[in-house]
C-alpha positions as CSV (number, residue, x, y, z in Angstrom):
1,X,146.9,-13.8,75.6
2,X,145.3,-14.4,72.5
3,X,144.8,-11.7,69.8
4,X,141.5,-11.8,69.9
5,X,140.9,-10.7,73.7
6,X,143.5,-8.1,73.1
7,X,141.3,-6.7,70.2
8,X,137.9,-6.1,72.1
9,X,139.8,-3.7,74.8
10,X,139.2,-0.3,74.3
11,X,141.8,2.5,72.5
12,X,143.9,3.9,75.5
13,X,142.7,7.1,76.9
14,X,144.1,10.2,75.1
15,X,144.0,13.8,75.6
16,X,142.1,16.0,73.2
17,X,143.2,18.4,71.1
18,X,144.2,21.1,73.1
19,X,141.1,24.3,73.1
20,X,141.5,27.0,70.8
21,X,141.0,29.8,73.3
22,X,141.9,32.9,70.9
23,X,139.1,31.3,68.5
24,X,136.6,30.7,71.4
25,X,137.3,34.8,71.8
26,X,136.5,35.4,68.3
27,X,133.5,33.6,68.1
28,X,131.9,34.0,71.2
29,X,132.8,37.3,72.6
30,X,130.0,39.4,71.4
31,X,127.6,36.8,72.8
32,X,129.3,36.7,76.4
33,X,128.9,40.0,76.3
34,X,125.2,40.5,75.3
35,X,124.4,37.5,77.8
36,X,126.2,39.2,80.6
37,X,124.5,42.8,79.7
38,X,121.1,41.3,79.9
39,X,121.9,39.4,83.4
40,X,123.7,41.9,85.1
41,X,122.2,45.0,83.1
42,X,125.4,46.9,83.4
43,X,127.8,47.3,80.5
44,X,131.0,47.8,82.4
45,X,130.6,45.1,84.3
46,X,129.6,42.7,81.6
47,X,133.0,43.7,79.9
48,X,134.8,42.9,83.2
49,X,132.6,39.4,83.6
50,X,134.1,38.4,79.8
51,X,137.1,39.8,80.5
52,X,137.2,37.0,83.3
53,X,135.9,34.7,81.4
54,X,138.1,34.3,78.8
55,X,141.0,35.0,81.6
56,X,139.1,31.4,83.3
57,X,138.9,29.4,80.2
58,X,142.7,30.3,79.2
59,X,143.7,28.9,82.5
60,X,141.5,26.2,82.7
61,X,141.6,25.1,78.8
62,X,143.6,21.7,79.6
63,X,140.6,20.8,82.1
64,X,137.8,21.1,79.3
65,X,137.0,17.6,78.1
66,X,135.3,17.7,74.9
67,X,133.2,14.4,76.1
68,X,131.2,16.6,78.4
69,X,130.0,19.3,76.1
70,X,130.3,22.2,73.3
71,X,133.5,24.1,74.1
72,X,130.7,27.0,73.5
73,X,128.6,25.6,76.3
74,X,131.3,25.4,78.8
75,X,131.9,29.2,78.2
76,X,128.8,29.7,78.8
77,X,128.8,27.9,82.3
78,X,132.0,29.8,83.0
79,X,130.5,33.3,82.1
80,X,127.7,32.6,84.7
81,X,129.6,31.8,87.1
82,X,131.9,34.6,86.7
83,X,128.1,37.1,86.4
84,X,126.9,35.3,90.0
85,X,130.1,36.3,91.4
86,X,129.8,39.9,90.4
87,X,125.7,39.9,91.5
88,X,127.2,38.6,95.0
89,X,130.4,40.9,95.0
90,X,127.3,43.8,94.2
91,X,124.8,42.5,96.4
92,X,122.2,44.7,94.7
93,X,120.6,45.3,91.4
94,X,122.0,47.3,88.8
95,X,120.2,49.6,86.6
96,X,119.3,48.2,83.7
97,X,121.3,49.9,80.4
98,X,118.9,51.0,77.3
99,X,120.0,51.6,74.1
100,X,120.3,55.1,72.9
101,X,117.0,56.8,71.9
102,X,116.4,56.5,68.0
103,X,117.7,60.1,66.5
104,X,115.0,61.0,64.1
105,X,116.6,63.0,61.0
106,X,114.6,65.4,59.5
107,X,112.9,62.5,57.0
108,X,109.6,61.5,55.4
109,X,106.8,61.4,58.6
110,X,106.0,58.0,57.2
111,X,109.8,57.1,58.0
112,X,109.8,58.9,61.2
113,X,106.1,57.5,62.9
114,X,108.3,53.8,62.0
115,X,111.3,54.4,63.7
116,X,109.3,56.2,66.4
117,X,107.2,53.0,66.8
118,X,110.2,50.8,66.6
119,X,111.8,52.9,69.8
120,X,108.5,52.3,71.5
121,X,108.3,48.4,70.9
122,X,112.0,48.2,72.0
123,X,111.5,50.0,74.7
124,X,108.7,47.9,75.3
125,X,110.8,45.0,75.0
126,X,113.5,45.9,77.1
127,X,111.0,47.4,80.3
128,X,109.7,43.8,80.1
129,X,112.3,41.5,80.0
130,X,114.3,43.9,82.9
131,X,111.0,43.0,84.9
132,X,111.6,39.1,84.8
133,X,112.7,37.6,87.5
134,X,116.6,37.1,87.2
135,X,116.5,33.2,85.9
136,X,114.3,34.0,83.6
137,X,116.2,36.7,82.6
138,X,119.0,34.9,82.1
139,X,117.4,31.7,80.1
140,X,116.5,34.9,77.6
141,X,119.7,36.0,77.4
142,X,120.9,32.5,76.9
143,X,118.7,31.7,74.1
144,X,118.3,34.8,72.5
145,X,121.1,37.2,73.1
146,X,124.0,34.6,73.0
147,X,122.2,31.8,70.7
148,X,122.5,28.6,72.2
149,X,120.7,25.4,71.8
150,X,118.1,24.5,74.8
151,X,120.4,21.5,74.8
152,X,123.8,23.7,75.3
153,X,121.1,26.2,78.1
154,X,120.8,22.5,79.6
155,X,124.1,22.2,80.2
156,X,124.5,25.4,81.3
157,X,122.3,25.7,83.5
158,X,122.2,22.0,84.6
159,X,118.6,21.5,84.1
160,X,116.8,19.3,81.2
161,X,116.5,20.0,77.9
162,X,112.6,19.8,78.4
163,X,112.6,22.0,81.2
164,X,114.8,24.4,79.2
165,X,111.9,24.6,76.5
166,X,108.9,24.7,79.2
167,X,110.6,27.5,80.9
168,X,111.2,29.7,77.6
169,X,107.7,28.8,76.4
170,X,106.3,30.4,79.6
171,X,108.6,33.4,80.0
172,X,108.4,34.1,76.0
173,X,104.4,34.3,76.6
174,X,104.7,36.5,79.7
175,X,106.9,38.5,77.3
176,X,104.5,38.8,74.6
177,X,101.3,39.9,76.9
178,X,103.3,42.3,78.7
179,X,104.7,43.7,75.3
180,X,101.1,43.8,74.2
181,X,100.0,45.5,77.1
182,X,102.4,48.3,76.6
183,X,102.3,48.9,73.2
C-alpha cells in the first residue's frame, strides 16, 4: 500500500475528553432550576428534577458525544425528561409558585407607586405565562429562564431551529397582549 492511499483515510475514532460534570453544575444549575420552576411550577420539585439531573448526566457523562451537541443542550434534554417524568409521576397540575409580594418600606410615594407597579407587571407576567399551554411554557422557560440558543431549544426539543423562532414569536405576542390587557 502506497503512502499516498494511506494518507486520505481518516484519523481513527477517539473518545472525547471526558465531561466536566462538577462544572456543568456550576454553570448550569441555577438555569435547570429556573427552567424546571417555570414547567412544573413547583419549587421543591424543580430541586428534586436537578437534583436528578445532574445525578443522570454523572452516570451517563461517558455517553455524551460532543459531535451531537452543547454539553449545555444535552442537560437541557436530560432536565426535560427528568420534569415529564415528574408531570407523569403527578398526573396533575401544580400550583404555580409567585415570588414574594414586594415589602414596601416606609419610602418616598414616588418610590413606593414604582415598586407597587413593578409587583403588578410581574404579577402580570407570571398570571400570563402560567396560563400558556405547557409547550409553550416550557419554550419560555427554555429561552428566557435558562438562556439557550433557538438552536440549542432545537436540540432540545428536537424540532427546527425555524420552528423554534416561529413558536416564541407567537407565544411572546400572546404574552404581550395578555400583559397589556392586565395591566
Amino acid at each position: 500500500m502506497s503512502e499516498t492511499a494511506t494518507a486520505t483515510l481518516p484519523p481513527p475514532m477517539t473518545r472525547s475528553a471526558p465531561l466536566d460534570v462538577e462544572a456543568l453544575w456550576r454553570h448550569a444549575a441555577d438555569d435547570l432550576f429556573a427552567y424546571a420552576c417555570t414547567v412544573l411550577r413547583d419549587r421543591s420539585a424543580a430541586e428534586d428534577v436537578v437534583a436528578v439531573t445532574f445525578e443522570r448526566a454523572l452516570r451517563r457523562r461517558g455517553r455524551f458525544d460532543r459531535r451531537r451537541g452543547d454539553a449545555r443542550a444535552w442537560l437541557f434534554g436530560i432536565a426535560r425528561n427528568a420534569a415529564i417524568d415528574e408531570l407523569r409521576r403527578r398526573k396533575r397540575g401544580a400550583a404555580l409558585t409567585h415570588d414574594p409580594p414586594d415589602v414596601a418600606e416606609p419610602d418616598a410615594a414616588d418610590e413606593l407607586a414604582d415598586r407597587d407597579e413593578a409587583a403588578r407587571r410581574r404579577s402580570a407576567v407570571a398570571d400570563a405565562v402560567a396560563a400558556l399551554p405547557g409547550g409553550d411554557r416550557e419554550l419560555v422557560a427554555l429561552k428566557f429562564h435558562s438562556g439557550l440558543t433557538n438552536a440549542e431549544i432545537a436540540g432540545v426539543l428536537g424540532i427546527s431551529t425555524t420552528n423554534v423562532g416561529s413558536r416564541l414569536h407567537r407565544v411572546l405576542n400572546r404574552l404581550r397582549e395578555v400583559c397589556r390587557e392586565a395591566v
